[in-house]
C-alpha positions as CSV (number, residue, x, y, z in Angstrom):
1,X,-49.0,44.6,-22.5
2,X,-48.0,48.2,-23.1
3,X,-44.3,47.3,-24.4
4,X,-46.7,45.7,-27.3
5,X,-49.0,48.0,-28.2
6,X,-46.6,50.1,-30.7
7,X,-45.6,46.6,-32.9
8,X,-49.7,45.6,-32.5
9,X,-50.6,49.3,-34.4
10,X,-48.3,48.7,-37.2
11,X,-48.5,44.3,-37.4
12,X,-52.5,45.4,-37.8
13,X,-51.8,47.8,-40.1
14,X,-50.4,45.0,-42.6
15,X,-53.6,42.7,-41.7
16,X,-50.9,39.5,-40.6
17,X,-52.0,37.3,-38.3
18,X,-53.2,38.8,-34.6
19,X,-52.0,35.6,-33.0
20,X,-48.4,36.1,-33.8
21,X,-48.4,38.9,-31.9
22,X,-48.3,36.7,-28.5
23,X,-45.4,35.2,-29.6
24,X,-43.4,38.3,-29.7
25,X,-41.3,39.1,-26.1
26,X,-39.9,42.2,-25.8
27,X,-38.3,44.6,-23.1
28,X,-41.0,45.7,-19.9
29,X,-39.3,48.9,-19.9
30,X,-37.6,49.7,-23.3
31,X,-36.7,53.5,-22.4
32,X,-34.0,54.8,-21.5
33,X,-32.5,52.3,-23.7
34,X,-29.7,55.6,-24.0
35,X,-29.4,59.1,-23.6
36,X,-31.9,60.4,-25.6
37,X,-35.1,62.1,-24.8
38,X,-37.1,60.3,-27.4
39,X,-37.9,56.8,-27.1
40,X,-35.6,55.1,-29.4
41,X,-35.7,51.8,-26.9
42,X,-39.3,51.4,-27.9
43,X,-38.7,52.3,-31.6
44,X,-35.4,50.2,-31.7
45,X,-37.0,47.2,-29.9
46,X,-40.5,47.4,-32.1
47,X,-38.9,47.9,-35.8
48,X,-36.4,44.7,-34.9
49,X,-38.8,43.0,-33.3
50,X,-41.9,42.9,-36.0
51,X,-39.0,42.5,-38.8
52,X,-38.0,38.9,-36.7
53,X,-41.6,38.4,-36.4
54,X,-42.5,39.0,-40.2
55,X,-39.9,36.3,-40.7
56,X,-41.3,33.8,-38.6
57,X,-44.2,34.3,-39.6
58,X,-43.6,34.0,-42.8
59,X,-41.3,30.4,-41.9
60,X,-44.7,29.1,-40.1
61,X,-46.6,29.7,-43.5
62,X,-44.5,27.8,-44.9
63,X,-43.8,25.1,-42.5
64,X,-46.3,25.3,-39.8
65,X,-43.3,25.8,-37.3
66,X,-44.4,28.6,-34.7
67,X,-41.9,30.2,-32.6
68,X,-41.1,33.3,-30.0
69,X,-39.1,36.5,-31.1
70,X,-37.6,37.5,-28.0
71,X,-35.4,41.3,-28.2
72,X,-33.6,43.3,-25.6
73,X,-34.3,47.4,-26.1
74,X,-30.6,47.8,-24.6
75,X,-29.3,45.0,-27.4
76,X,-31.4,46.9,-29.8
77,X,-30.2,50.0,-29.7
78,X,-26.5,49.1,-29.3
79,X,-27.6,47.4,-33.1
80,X,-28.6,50.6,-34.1
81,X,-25.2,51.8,-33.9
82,X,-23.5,48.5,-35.3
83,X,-21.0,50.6,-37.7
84,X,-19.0,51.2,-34.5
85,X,-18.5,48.1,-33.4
86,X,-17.1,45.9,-36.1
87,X,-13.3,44.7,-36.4
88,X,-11.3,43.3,-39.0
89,X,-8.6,41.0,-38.3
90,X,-8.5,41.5,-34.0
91,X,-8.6,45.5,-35.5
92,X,-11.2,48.8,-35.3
93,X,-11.3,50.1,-38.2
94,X,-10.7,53.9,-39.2
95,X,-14.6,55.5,-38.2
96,X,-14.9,58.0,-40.9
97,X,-18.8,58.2,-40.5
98,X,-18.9,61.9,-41.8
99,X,-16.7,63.5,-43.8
100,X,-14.4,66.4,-42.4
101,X,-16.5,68.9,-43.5
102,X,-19.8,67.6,-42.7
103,X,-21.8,68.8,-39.7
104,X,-23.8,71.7,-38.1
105,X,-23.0,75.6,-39.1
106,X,-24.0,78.8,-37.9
107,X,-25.4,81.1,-40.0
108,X,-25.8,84.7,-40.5
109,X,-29.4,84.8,-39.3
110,X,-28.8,83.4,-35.9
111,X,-29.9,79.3,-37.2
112,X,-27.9,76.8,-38.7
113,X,-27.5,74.6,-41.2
114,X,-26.1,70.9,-41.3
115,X,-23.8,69.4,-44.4
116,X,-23.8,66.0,-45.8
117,X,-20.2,66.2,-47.8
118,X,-19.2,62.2,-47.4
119,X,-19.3,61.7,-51.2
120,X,-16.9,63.6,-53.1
121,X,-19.2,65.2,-55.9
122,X,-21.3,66.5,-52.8
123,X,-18.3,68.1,-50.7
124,X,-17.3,69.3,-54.0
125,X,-20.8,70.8,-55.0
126,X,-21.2,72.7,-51.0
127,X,-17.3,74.1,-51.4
128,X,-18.5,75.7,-55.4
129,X,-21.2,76.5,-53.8
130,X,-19.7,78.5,-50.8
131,X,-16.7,79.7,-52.4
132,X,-14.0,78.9,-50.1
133,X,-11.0,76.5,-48.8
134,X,-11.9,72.6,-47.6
135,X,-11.6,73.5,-44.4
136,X,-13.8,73.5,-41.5
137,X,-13.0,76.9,-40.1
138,X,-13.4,78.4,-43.8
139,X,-16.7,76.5,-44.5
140,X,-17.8,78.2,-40.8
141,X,-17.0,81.5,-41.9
142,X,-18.4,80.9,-45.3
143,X,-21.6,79.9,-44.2
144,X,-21.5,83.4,-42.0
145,X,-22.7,85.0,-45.0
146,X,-25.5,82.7,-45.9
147,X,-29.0,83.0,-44.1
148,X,-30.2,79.0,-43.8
149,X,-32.8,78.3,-45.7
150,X,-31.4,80.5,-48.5
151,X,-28.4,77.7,-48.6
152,X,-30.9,74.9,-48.2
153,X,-32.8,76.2,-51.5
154,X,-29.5,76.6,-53.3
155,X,-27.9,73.2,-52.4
156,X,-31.2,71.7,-53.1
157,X,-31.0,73.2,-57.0
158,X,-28.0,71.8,-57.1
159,X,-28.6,68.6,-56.5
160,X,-26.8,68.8,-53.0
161,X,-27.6,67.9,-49.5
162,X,-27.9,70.2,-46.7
163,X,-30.7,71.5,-44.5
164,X,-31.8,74.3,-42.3
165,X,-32.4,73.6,-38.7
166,X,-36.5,73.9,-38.0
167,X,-37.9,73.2,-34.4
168,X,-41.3,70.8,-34.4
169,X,-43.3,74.1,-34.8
170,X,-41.6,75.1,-37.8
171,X,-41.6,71.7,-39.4
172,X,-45.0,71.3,-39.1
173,X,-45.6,74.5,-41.0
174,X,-43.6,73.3,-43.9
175,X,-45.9,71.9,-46.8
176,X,-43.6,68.8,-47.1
177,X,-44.5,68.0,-43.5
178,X,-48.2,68.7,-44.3
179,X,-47.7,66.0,-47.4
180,X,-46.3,63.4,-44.6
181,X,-48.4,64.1,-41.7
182,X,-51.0,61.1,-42.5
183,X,-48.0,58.8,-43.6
184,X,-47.4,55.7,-41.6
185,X,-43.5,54.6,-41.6
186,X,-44.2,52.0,-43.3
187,X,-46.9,51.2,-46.6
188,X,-47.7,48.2,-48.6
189,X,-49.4,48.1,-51.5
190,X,-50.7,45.3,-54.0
191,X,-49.1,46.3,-57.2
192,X,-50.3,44.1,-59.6
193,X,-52.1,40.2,-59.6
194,X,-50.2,36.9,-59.2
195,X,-50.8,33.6,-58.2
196,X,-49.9,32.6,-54.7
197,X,-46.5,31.4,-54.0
198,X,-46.2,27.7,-53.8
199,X,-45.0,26.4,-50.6
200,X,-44.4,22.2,-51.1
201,X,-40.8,22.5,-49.7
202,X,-39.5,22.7,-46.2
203,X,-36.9,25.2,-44.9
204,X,-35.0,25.4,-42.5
205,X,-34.9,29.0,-42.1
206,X,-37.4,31.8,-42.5
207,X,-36.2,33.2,-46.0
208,X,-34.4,29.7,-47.2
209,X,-34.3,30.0,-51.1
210,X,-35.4,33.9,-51.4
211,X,-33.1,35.8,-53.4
212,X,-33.2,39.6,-53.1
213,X,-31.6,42.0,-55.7
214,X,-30.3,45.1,-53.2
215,X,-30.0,48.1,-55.1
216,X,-29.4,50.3,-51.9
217,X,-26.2,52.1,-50.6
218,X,-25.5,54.3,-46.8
219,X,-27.5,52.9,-44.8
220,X,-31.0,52.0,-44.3
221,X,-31.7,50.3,-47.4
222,X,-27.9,47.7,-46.7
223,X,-29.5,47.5,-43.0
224,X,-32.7,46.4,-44.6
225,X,-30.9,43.6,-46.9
226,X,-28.7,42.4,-44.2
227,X,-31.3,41.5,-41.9
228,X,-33.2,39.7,-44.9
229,X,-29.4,37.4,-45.2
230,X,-29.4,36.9,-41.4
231,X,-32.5,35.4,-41.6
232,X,-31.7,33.1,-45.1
233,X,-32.7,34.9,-47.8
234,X,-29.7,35.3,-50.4
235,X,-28.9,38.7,-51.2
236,X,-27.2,39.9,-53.9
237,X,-25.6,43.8,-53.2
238,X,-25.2,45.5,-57.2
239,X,-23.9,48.6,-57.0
240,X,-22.1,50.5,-59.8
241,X,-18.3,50.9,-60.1
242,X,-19.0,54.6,-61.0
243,X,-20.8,55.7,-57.6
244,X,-17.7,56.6,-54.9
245,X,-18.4,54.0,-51.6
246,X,-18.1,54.5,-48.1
247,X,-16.0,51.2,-46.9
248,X,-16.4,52.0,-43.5
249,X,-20.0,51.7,-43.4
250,X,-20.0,49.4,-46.8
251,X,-18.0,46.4,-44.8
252,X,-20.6,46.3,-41.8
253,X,-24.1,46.8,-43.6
254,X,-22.9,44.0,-46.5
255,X,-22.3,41.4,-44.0
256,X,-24.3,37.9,-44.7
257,X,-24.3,39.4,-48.5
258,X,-22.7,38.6,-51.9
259,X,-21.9,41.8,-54.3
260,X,-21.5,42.7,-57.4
261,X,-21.0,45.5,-59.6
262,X,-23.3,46.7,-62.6
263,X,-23.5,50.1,-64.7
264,X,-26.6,50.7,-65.4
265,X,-25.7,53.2,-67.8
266,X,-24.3,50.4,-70.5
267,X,-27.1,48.2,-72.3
268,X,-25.0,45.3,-71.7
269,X,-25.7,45.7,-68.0
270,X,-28.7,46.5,-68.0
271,X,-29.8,43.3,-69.3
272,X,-27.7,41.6,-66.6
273,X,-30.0,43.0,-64.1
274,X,-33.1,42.2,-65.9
275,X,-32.0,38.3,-66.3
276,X,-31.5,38.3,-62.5
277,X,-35.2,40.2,-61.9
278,X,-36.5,37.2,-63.8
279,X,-35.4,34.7,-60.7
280,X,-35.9,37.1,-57.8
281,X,-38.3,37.7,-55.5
282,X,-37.5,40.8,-53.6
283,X,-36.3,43.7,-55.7
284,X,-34.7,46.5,-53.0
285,X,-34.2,49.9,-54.3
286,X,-33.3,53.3,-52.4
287,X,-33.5,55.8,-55.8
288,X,-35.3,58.9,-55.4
289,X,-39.6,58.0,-56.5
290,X,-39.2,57.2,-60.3
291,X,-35.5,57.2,-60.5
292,X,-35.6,53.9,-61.6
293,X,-38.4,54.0,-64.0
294,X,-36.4,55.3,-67.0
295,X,-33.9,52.7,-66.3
296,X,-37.1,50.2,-66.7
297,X,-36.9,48.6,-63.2
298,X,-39.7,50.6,-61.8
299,X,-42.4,49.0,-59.6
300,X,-44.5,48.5,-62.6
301,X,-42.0,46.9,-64.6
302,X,-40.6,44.8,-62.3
303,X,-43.9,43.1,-61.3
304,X,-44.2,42.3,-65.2
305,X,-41.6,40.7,-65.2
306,X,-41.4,38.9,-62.3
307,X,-45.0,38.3,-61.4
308,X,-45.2,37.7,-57.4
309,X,-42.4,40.1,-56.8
310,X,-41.7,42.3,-54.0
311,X,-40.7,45.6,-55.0
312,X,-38.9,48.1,-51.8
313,X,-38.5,51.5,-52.2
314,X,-36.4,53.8,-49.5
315,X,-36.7,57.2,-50.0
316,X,-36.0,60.5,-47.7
317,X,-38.7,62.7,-47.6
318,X,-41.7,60.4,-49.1
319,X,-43.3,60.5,-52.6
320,X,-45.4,63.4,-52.1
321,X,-45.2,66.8,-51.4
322,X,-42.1,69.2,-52.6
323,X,-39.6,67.8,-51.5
324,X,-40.3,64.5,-52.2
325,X,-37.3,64.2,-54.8
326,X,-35.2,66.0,-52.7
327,X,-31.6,64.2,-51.5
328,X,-31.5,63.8,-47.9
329,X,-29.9,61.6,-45.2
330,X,-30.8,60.3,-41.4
331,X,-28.7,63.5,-40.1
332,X,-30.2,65.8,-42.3
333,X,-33.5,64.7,-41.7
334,X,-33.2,65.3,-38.2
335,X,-32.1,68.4,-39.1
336,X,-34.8,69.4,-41.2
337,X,-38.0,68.0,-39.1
338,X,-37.1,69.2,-35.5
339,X,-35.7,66.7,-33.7
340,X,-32.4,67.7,-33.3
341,X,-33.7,71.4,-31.8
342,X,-36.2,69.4,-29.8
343,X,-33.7,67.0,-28.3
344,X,-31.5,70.2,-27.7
345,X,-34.2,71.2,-25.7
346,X,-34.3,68.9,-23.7
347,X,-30.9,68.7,-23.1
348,X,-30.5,72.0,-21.8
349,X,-33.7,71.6,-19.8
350,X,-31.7,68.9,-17.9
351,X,-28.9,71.1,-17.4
352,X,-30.3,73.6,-16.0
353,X,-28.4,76.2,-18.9
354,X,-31.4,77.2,-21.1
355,X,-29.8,80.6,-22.8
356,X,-31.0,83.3,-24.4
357,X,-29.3,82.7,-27.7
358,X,-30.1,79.8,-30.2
359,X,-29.6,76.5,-28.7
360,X,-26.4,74.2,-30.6
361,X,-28.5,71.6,-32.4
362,X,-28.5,67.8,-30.6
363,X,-28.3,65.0,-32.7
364,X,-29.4,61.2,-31.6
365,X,-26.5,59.7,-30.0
366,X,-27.7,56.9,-33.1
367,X,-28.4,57.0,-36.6
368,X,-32.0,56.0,-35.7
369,X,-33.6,56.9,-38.5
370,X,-31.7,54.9,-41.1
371,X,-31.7,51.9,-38.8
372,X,-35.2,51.9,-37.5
373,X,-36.5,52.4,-41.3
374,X,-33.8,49.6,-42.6
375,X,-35.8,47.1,-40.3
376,X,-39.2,48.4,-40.9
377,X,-38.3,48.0,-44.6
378,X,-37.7,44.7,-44.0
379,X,-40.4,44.0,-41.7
380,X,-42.6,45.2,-44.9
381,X,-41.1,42.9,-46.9
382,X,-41.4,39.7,-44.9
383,X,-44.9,40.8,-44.6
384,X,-45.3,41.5,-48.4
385,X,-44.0,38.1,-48.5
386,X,-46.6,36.5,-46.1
387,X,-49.5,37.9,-48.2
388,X,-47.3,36.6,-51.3
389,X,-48.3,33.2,-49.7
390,X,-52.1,34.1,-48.5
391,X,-53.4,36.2,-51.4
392,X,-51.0,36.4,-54.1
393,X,-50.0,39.4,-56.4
394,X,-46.9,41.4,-56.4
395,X,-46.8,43.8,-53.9
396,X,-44.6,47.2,-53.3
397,X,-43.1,48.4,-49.6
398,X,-42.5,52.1,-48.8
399,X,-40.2,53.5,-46.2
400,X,-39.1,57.1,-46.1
401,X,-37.0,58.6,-43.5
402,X,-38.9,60.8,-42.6
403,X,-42.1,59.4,-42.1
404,X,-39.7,57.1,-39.8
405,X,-39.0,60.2,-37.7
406,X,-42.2,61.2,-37.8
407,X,-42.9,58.2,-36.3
408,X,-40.6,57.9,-33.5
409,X,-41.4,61.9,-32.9
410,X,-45.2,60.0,-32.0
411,X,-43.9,57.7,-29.7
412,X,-43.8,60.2,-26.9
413,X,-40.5,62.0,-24.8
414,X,-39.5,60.7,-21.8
415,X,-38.7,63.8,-18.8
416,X,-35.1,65.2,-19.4
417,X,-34.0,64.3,-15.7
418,X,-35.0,60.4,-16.9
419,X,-33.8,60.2,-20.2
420,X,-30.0,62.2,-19.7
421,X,-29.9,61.4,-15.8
422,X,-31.0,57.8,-16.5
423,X,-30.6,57.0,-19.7
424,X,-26.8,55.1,-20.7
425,X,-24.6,56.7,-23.2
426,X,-22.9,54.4,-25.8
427,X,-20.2,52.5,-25.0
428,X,-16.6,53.8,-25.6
429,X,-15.5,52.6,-29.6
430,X,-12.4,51.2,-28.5
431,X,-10.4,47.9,-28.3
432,X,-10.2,46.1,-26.6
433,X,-14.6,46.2,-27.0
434,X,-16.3,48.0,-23.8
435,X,-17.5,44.6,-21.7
436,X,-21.0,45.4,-22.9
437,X,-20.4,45.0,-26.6
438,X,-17.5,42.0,-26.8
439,X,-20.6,39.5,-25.5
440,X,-22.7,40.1,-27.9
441,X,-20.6,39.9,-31.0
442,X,-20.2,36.9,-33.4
443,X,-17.1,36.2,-35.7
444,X,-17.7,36.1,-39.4
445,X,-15.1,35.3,-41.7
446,X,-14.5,37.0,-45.5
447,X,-16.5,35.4,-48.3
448,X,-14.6,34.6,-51.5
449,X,-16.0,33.2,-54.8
450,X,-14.7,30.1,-55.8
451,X,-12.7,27.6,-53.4
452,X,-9.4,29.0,-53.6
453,X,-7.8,32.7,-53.2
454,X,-4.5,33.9,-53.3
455,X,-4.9,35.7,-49.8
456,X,-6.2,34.5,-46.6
457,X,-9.0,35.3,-45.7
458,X,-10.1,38.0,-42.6
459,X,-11.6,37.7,-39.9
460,X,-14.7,40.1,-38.6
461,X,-16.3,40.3,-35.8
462,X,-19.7,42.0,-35.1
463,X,-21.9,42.5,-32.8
464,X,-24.7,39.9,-33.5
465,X,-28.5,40.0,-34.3
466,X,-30.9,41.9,-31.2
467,X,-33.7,39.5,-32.8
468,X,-33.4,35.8,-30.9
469,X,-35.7,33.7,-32.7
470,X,-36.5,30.8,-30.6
471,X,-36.6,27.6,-33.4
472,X,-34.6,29.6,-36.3
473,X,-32.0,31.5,-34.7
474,X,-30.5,33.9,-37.4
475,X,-27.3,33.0,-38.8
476,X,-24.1,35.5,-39.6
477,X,-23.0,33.9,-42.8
478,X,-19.9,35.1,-44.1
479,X,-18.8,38.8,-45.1
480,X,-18.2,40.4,-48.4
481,X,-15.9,43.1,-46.9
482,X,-15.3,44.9,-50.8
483,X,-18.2,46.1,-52.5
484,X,-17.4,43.4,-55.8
485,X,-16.5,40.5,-54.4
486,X,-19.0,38.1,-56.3
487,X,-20.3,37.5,-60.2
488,X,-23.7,39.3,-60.8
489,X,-25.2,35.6,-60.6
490,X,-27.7,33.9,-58.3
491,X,-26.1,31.1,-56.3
492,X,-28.1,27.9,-56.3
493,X,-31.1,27.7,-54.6
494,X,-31.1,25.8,-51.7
């Protein structure tokens, strides 16, 4: 079946089970799944799909149980924008998705440039840099002056985020492309030895009694650890009280999690987080490659001390090549790689209004890259986890944005008159929700520690999970809605 074929490249690639594959249902005709001319039904349907599938799979390993993973491409890629569709007590909250500066510039040599300024020390860094007022119209004019690479090389010394718009052509010229171009979106690696996991009990969900330490923030690595608590594992969320947050995005992508706060900076914590390494078996990371490592919680020294680990890592740009430490985010890494020019492309090819001067860059009407690679991280982990139980050893999962992109760039384009002519926008964010979205959302109520609280407790809704597993339906536990709602502890295993 050719709606397969995509999930049977990369479900090969991690040597699981062939068989599993015929238990996997998805869409006949995934695309246009929206208004895009890349396939992002296909990619939306595949990367949610093998993640469910991983799961079961690794649920029949250790129960015998087999069962279908059915998934909608239309459901799919509504999930891929599930930031916009969460309330909070009958209410839609305020979308600050980007900051008021952030976006695409014009610059003086006829290209442009697009800003990621949504945490303060980064709109602070891009304003020193540029020299002017927080203001859209003066960052425009600013950037006027600036030719844009030359402002990508300097934001980059800095330590800032921001990228110069590059068409497929150019991309594939750049070295870090070259470094990529063999990269699939998702790697696993055996790490170290380990027995095999023991699997006497019987749960009743896939990821019963896993505990995953998320060490991720905005957005693919949180996507990646909430799928993992809709499907039972339980997931701890540390971040540190010194790092700003983005609650908007922070209440949706912590859903089915319990958080905590740690600074890693302080000895004291530090140990914290290496007690809880000693009970966990997924540790989830989204630093830049070795971040971590003088912090002692890289691969290596998490699979000594927890033998039989999992160890994730989310990245940008991969860990090769020069820019392979470099900051970057899902809009800038459509930026940098050629898929917002490309997709402009399109666009104006549908039109009819091809002009003579550069085309405005057109971003996916999604964050596609952050989601797709949030659930192919976590499709690599419930593999890792499967070979966990068929091999041993402690294993290590890579994802990097753009080897994401650079995977849905590989999927193919669909003709501009099908994919803009055809192809549904999203749905109006408004309430109350469009008639498309209110039926597939589930309520979810706020998770407090202990059995009593001062205030009551809110009510979320959200749209629910695009993965229907047919004998272990996922589950929307409860929500953290604050980023330290819980004590850095493991709750008891089930």
């Amino acid at each position: 079946m050719a709606e397969l074929a995509i999930a049977e490249a990369l479900w090969t690639a991690m040597k699981l089970s062939p068989q599993a594959l015929s238990r996997l249902v998805l869409s006949k005709t995934p695309d246009p799944a929206v208004n895009s001319s890349f396939k992002l039904g296909t990619a939306a349907q595949t990367s949610i799909g093998l993640s469910g599938l991983a799961a079961a799979e690794f649920h029949r390993l250790r129960t015998g149980v087999k069962q279908t993973v059915t998934v909608d491409a239309r459901h799919a890629v509504l999930e891929f924008k599930s930031e916009a569709w969460y309330t909070i007590n009958g209410e839609l909250p305020e979308d600050r998705l980007f900051d008021n500066i952030a976006g695409l510039y014009k610059t003086k040599d006829g290209s442009y440039v697009r800003l990621h300024t949504n945490f303060p020390h980064h709109r602070q860094g891009i304003l020193d840099i540029l020299q002017c007022e927080p203001t859209k119209a003066a960052v425009a004019s600013a950037l006027l002056q600036w030719n844009a690479v030359d402002l990508e090389t300097v934001a980059s010394a800095r330590k800032m985020v921001a990228t110069a718009l590059r068409s497929f052509d150019q991309w594939d010229q750049h070295p870090q492309a070259k470094a990529l171009a063999s990269t699939p979106p998702v790697v696993l690696v055996k790490i170290a030895d380990a027995p095999k996991r023991e699997v006497h009990d019987m749960p009743s969900r896939p990821l019963d009694g896993i505990r995953v330490l998320d060490l991720t923030r905005v957005l693919a690595g949180p996507v990646c650890g909430r799928t993992l608590a809709a499907h039972g594992a339980d997931v701890l969320l540390v971040t540190s009280p010194k790092l700003p947050d983005l609650p908007f995005l922070d209440v949706d992508t912590s859903r089915g999690k319990r958080t905590a706060q740690l600074d890693l900076t302080t000895s004291e914590d530090s140990e914290r987080l290496a007690a809880l390494v000693q009970d966990a078996d997924v540790f989830l990371q989204a630093y830049r490659p070795g971040g971590l490592r003088e912090k002692r919680f890289g691969p290596e020294d998490v699979a000594k001390a927890r033998p039989g680990i999992v160890y994730a890592s989310l990245t940008a740009y991969g860990w090769d090549g020069p820019w392979k430490n470099r900051r970057g985010f899902d809009s800038l890494v459509q930026t940098a790689t050629g898929l917002n020019f490309a997709e402009a492309e399109a666009y104006a090819g549908y039109t009819g209004s091809l002009p003579s001067e550069p085309l405005t860059p057109r971003p996916f009407p999604v964050q596609a890259l952050d989601h797709a690679a949030g659930y192919l991280l976590a499709f690599g982990i419930n593999a890792a986890l499967c070979k966990t139980v068929t091999e041993g050893g402690s294993w290590e999962v890579r994802v990097s944005l753009a080897a994401v992109g650079q995977w849905i760039r590989s999927l193919g384009r669909l003709d501009p008159r099908v994919a803009f002519g055809g192809g549904r926008p999203m749905p109006v964010r408004a309430m109350p929700l469009d008639p498309e979205i209110s039926p597939l959302t589930v309520e979810i109520r706020q998770s407090v520690e202990g059995n009593e609280s001062a205030e009551p407790r809110k009510k979320m809704t959200a749209i629910g999970h695009a993965a229907l597993l047919s004998k272990t339906p996922v589950r929307e536990r409860e929500a953290s809605i604050c980023l330290q709602s819980h004590s850095a502890m493991w709750a008891p295993r089930m």
